[in-house]
C-alpha positions in Angstrom: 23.3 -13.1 -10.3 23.5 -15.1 -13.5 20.8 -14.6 -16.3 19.1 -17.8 -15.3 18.4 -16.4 -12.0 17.3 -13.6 -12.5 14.5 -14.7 -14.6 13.3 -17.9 -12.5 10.8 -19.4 -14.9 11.0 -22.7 -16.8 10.9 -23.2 -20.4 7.0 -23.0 -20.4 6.9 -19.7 -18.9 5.8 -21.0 -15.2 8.0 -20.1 -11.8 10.4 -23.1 -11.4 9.3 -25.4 -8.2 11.5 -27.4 -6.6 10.3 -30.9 -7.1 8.2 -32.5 -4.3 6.4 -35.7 -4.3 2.1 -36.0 -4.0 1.7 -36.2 -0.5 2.6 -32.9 1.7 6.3 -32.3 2.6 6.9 -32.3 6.6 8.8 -28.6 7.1 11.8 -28.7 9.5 10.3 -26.1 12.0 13.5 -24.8 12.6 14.6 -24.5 9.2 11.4 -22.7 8.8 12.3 -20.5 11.6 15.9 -19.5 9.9 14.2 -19.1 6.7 11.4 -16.2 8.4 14.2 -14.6 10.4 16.4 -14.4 7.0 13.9 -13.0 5.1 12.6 -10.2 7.9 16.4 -9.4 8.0 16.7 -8.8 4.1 13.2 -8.0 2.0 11.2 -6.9 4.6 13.5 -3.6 5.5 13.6 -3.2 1.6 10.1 -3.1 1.2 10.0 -0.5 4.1 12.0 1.6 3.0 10.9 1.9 -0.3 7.0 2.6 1.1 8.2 4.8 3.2 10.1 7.1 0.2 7.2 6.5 -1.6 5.2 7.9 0.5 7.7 10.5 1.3 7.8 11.6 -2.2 4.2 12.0 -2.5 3.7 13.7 0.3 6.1 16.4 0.2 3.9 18.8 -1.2 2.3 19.1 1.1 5.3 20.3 3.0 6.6 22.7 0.5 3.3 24.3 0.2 3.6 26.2 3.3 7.3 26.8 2.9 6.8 29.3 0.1 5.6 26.6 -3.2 2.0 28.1 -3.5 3.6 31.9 -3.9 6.4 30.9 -5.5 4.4 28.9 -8.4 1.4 31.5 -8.4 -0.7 28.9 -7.1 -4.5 30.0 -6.7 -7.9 28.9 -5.9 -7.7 24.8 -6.3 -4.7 24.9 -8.0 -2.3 23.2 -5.6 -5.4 20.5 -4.6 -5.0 19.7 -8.5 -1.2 19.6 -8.3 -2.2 16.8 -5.4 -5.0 15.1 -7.3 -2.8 15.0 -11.0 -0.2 12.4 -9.4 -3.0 10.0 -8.9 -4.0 10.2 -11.9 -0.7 9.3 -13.1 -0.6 6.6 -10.9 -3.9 5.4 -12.7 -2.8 5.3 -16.0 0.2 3.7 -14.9 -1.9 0.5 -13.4 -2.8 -0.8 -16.8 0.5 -1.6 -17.9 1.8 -1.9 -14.5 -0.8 -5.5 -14.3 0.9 -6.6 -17.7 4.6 -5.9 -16.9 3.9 -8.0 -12.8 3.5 -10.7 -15.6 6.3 -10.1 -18.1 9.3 -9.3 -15.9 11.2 -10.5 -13.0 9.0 -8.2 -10.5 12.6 -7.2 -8.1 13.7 -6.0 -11.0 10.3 -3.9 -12.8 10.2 -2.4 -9.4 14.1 -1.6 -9.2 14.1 0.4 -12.4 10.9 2.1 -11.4 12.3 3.6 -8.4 15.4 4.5 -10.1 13.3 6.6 -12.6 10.6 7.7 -10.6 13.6 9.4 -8.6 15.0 11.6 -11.2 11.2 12.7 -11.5 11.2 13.7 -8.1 14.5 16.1 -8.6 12.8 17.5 -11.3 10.1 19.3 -9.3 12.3 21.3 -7.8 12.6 22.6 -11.2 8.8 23.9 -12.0 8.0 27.0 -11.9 3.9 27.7 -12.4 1.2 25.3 -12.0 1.2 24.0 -15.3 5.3 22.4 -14.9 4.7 21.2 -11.8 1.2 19.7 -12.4 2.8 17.7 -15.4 5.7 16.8 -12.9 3.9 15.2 -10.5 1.5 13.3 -12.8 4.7 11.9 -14.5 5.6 11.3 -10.6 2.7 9.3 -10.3 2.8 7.3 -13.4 6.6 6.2 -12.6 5.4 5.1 -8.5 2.4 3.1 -10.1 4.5 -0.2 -10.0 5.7 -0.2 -6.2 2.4 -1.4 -3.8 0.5 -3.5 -6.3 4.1 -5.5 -6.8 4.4 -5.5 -2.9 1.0 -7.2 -2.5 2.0 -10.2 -5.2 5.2 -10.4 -3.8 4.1 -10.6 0.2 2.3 -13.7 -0.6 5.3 -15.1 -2.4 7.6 -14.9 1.3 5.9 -15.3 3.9 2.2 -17.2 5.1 -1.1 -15.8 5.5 -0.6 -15.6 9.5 2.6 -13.7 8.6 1.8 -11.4 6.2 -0.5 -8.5 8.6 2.7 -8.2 10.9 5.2 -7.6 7.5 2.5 -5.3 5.6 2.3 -3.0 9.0 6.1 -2.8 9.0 6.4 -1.5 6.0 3.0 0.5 6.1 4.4 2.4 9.5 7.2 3.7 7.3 4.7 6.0 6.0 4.2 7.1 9.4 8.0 7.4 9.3 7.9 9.8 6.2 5.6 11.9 6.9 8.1 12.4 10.3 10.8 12.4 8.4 9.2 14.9 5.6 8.3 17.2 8.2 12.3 17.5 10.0 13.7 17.4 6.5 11.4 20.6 5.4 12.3 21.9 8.9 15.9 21.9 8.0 15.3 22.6 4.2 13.3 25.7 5.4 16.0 26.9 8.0 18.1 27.7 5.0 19.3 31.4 3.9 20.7 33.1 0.9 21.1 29.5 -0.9 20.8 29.2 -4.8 17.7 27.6 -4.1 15.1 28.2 -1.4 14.1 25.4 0.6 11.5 23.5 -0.6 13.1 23.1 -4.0 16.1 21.6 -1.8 14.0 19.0 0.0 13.4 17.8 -3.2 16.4 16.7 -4.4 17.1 15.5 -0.8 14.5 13.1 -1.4 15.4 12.4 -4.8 19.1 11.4 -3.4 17.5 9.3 -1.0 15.0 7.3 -3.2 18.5 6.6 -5.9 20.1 4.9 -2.6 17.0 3.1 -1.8 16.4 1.7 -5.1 19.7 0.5 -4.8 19.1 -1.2 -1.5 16.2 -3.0 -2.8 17.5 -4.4 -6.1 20.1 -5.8 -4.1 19.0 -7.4 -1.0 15.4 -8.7 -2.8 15.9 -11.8 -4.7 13.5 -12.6 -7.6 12.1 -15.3 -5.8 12.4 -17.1 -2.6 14.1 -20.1 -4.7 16.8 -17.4 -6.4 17.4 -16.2 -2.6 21.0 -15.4 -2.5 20.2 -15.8 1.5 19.3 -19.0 1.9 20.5 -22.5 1.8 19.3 -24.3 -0.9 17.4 -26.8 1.1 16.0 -23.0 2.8 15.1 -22.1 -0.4 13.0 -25.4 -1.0 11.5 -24.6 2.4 10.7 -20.8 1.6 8.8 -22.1 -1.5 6.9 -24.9 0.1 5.8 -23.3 3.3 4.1 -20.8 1.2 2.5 -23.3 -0.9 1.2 -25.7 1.4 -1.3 -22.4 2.7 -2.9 -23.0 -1.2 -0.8 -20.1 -2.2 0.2 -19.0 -6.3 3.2 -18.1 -6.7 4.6 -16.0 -9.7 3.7 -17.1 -12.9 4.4 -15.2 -16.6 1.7 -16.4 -18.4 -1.8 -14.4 -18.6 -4.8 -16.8 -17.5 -7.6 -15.5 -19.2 -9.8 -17.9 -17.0 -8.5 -15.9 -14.0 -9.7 -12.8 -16.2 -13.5 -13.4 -17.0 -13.5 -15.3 -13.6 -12.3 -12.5 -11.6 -14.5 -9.8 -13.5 -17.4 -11.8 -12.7 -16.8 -11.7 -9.1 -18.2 -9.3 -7.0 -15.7 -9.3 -4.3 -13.7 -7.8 -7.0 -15.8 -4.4 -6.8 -15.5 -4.4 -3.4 -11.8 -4.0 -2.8 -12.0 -1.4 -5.6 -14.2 0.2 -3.3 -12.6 -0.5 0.1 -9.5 1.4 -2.0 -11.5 4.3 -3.1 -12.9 4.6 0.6 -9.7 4.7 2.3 -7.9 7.8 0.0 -11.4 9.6 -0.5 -11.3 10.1 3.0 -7.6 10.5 3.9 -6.6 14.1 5.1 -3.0 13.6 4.8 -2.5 15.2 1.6 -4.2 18.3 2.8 -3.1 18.3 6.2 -0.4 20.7 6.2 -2.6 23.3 5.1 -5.5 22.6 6.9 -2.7 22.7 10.5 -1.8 25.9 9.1 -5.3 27.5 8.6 -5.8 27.1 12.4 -3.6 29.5 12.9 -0.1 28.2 13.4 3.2 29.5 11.7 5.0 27.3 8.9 7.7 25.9 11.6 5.1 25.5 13.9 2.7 23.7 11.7 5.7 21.1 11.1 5.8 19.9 14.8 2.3 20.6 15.8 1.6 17.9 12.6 4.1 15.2 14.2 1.9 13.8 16.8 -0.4 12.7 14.1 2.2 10.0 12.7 2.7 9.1 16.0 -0.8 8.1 16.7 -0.8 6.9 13.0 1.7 4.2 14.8 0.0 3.5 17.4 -3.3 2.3 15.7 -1.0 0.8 12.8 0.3 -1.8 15.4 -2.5 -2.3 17.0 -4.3 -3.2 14.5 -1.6 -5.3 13.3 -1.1 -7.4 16.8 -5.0 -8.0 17.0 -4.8 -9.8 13.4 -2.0 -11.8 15.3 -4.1 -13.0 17.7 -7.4 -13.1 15.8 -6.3 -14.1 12.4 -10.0 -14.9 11.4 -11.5 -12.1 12.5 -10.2 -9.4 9.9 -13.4 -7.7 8.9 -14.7 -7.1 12.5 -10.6 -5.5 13.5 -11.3 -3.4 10.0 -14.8 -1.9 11.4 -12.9 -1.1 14.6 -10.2 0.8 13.8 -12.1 3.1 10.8 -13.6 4.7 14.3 -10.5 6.2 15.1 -10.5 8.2 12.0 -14.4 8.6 11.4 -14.3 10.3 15.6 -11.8 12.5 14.5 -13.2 13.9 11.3 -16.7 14.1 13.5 -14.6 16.1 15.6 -13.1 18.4 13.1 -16.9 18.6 12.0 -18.6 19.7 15.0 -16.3 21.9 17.1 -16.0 25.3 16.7 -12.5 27.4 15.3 -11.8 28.8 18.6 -11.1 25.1 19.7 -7.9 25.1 17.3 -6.4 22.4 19.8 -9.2 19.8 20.1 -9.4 20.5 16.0 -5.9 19.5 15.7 -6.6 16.8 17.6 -9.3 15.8 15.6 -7.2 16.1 13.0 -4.5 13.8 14.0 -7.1 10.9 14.8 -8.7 12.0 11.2 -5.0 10.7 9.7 -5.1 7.4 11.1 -6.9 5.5 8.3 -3.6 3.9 7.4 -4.3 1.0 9.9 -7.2 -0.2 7.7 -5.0 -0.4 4.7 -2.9 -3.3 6.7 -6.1 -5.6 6.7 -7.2 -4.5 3.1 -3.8 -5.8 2.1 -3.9 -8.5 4.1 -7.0 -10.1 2.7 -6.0 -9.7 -0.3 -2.6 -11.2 0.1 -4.5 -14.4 1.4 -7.8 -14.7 0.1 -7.2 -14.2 -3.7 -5.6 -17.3 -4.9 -4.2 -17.6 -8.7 -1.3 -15.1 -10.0 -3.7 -13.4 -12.6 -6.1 -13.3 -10.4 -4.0 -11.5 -7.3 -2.9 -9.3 -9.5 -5.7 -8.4 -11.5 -7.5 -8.0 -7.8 -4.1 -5.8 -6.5 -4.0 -3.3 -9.6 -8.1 -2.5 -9.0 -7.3 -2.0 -5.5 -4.6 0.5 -6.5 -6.7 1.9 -9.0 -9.8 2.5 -6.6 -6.4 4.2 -4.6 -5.7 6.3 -7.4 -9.5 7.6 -8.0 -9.8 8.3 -4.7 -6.9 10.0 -4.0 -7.5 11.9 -7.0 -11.3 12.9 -5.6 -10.0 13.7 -1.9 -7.9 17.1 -2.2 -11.3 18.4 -4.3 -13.7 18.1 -1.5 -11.6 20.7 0.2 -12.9 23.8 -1.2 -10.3 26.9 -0.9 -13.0 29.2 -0.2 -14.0 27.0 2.5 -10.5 26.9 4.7 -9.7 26.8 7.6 -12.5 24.3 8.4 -13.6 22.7 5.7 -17.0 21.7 6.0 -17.8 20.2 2.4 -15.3 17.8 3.4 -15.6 17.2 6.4 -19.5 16.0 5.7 -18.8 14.2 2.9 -16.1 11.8 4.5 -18.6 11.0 7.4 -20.8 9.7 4.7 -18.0 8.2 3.3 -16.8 6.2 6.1 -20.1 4.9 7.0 -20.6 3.6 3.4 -16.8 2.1 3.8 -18.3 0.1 7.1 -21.2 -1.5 5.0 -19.0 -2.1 2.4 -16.5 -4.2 4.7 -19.5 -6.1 5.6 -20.7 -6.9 2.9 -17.2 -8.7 1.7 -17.6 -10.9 5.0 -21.0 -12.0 4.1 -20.1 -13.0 0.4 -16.8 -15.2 2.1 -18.6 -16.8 5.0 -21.7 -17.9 2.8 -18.9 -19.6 0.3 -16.7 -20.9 3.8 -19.8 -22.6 4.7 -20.9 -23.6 1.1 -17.8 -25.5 0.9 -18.0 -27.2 4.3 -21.4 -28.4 3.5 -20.0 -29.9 0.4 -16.9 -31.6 2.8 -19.3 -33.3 4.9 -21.1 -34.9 1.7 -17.7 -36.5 1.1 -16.7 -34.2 -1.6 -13.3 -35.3 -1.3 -12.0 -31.9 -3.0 -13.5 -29.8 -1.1 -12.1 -31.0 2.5 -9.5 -28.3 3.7 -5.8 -29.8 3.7 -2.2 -28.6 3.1 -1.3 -28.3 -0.4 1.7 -31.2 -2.0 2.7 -28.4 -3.9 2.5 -24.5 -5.4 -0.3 -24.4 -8.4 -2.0 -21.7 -10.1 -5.2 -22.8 -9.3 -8.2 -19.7 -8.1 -9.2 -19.6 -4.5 -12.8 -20.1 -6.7 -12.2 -23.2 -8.1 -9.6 -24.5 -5.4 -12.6 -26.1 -3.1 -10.4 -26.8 -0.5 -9.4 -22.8 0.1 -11.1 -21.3 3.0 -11.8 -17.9 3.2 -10.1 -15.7 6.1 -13.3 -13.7 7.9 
């Protein structure tokens, strides 16, 4: 790929467009059709695999942990919970120069050298030895990870339309289903290991590392920079990959920094509420934990492994669900999100209420309790389509990751140590939670359909600029001052 490719902007600094005339450009639907299959064929198993090692090597602490990590580290009281919580906060330091670099650099290739990176800093945990190496290990893990899903978000509504996006996002969102399956055989085999140099979770860490190296490979190859660099397509594909997108009133990727997006977007209080929505989703996740909470019911190390692999399967199950009803109710997002956060909020009611000689009804509490991962399809989702303007998306991404990052830094300390195997401080706290998370989704719906039906008042008073209709071309223009966007519900 030559230097001018790599780097697809004009002189000015803007994505180059292929040209188009004013009035919308009729798309060959079968070109179209060759164009989606391409791209499902090349980025979207790159973006899966790198969620799913990213997930992989976040969440295999909690793997090692009952392999022999906690003993062999000295870890005590909430130390390992703050060996959990300390990535995040890596992750949100990294967020603040993560939202200036998605506008300084090709994004395939900030991502690509992040990976690269971020694996050597996975080998190196299998180097610490107390809490204190470790603890700055995975906050350094964090940091270098920070780049990966606010990048995927921006770069989703690049490829592929609003109606297409839920179906891609829960692809590569089930590969962190697939991790935590493939986390749990890979300490299986790790820990089935005797009289090795190293005992067997430090091996499953350089595993991992090995296998993030080959996957950041595999993604700086087979992801172009954008869909007009695609070495894929044809170039009249490529001029049909760009203009299907923008037709929808998409932004594509732009290297300037609006500050009109900026204030705009600050001023917004949609803007809160994905923070929140992102806050809501880790503060309650038990993932993280869930290895050691298994394990406090009773069950050996090995057995802990497999008795925890139903729970990614269910993860699945409501992942795809969830995903085929925003398929056949694209506009009816906020109502699918407030249905599937039952699943979870039953099983942490579950885990709540029954008592410990019920160990099998609390594991399968427990394994509904991990499926919160199916809201994080719609919550990327909306804000793939309904935040319009590359500052603006971005800006909106990185506070959704960072309202990620608080909350997964705030989850692993509502389980108290003292209070194991059951965990009721927890356990009460992400009811609340959840219920608050409901109201919250609500109130996002509310704000969009009063604007939706601002704007078609203003349509049938002739405001000619405010009548929906396909765009002639990709612009940089906010879903707020774009009067012709329309909000998905």
């Amino acid at each position: 790929m030559s230097a001018s490719d790599e780097k697809s902007f004009d002189g000015k600094g803007e994505l180059a467009q292929p040209e188009v005339q004013d009035a919308a450009v009729e798309i060959d639907p079968a070109v179209e059709r060759r164009v989606l299959r391409k791209l499902d064929m090349t980025v979207l198993p790159a973006f899966a695999i790198i969620f799913g090692l990213n997930y992989l090597d976040k969440i295999g602490l909690s793997y090692a942990a009952i392999f022999g990590m906690r003993t062999d580290l000295n870890l005590v009281g909430q130390d390992y919970s703050w060996c959990a919580s300390i990535f995040y906060f890596g992750q949100l330091v990294a967020e603040f120069p993560v939202l200036y670099f998605l506008h300084k650099l090709p994004i395939r290739t900030f991502v690509a050298v992040s990976i690269m990176v971020w694996a050597v800093v996975v080998a190196c945990q299998a180097a610490a030895h107390n809490f204190a190496g470790m603890a700055t290990v995975r906050f350094f893990l964090g940091f270098t990870e920070g780049a990966v899903a606010p990048a995927f978000v921006v770069m989703s509504s690049v490829f592929w339309r609003k109606a297409e996006q839920p179906i891609r996002i829960a692809v590569f969102v089930s590969a962190n289903a697939l991790a935590q399956i493939v986390g749990a055989l890979l300490l299986y085999g790790c820990g089935s290991i005797k009289d090795a140099a190293l005992v067997g979770w430090r091996i499953s860490f350089l595993v991992a590392a090995g296998l993030t190296v080959i996957g950041g490979i595999f993604f700086f190859v087979f992801v172009p920079v954008s869909p007009m660099t695609a070495w894929f397509l044809t170039p009249e594909e490529r001029q049909v990959a760009v203009q299907r997108v923008a037709q929808e009133r998409a932004s594509g990727e732009h290297s300037n920094f609006d500050w009109h997006q900026f204030w705009q977007t600050l001023k917004d209080p949609r803007f809160y509420l994905v923070f929140l929505w992102a806050f809501f989703v880790c503060i309650t996740s038990v993932v993280v934990m869930g290895s050691i909470v298994i394990a406090g019911f009773g069950f050996t190390p090995f057995k802990t492994l497999l008795v925890g692999l139903p729970g990614p399967g269910l993860q699945l199950a409501t992942i795809w669900i969830a995903a085929i009803s925003l398929m056949f109710f694209p506009n009816s997002r906020t109502w699918i999100q407030v249905a599937i956060t039952l699943v979870p909020l039953v099983g942490v009611i579950m885990m709540r209420a029954l008592p410990f000689s019920m160990k099998w009804a609390l594991t399968g509490g427990y394994w509904m309790a991990t499926c919160n991962s199916s809201t994080y399809i719609v919550n990327m989702s909306v804000i793939s389509s309904n935040f319009k303007g590359h500052t603006r998306k971005s800006m909106t991404s990185v506070v959704y990751f960072i309202g990620y990052c608080v909350g997964c830094v705030a989850g692993p300390q509502l389980f108290l140590a003292r209070e194991s195997p059951l965990y009721r401080t927890a356990t009460n706290a992400i009811i609340g939670l959840y219920v608050a998370y409901i109201l919250s989704m609500l109130a996002y719906y509310w704000i969009c359909r009063r604007e939706n039906r601002r704007r078609d008042r203003l349509a049938a008073e002739g405001v000619e600029e405010a009548k929906p209709r396909p765009a002639t071309k990709e612009d940089n223009t906010t879903d707020i001052d774009d009067l012709a966007f329309r909000y998905i519900l």
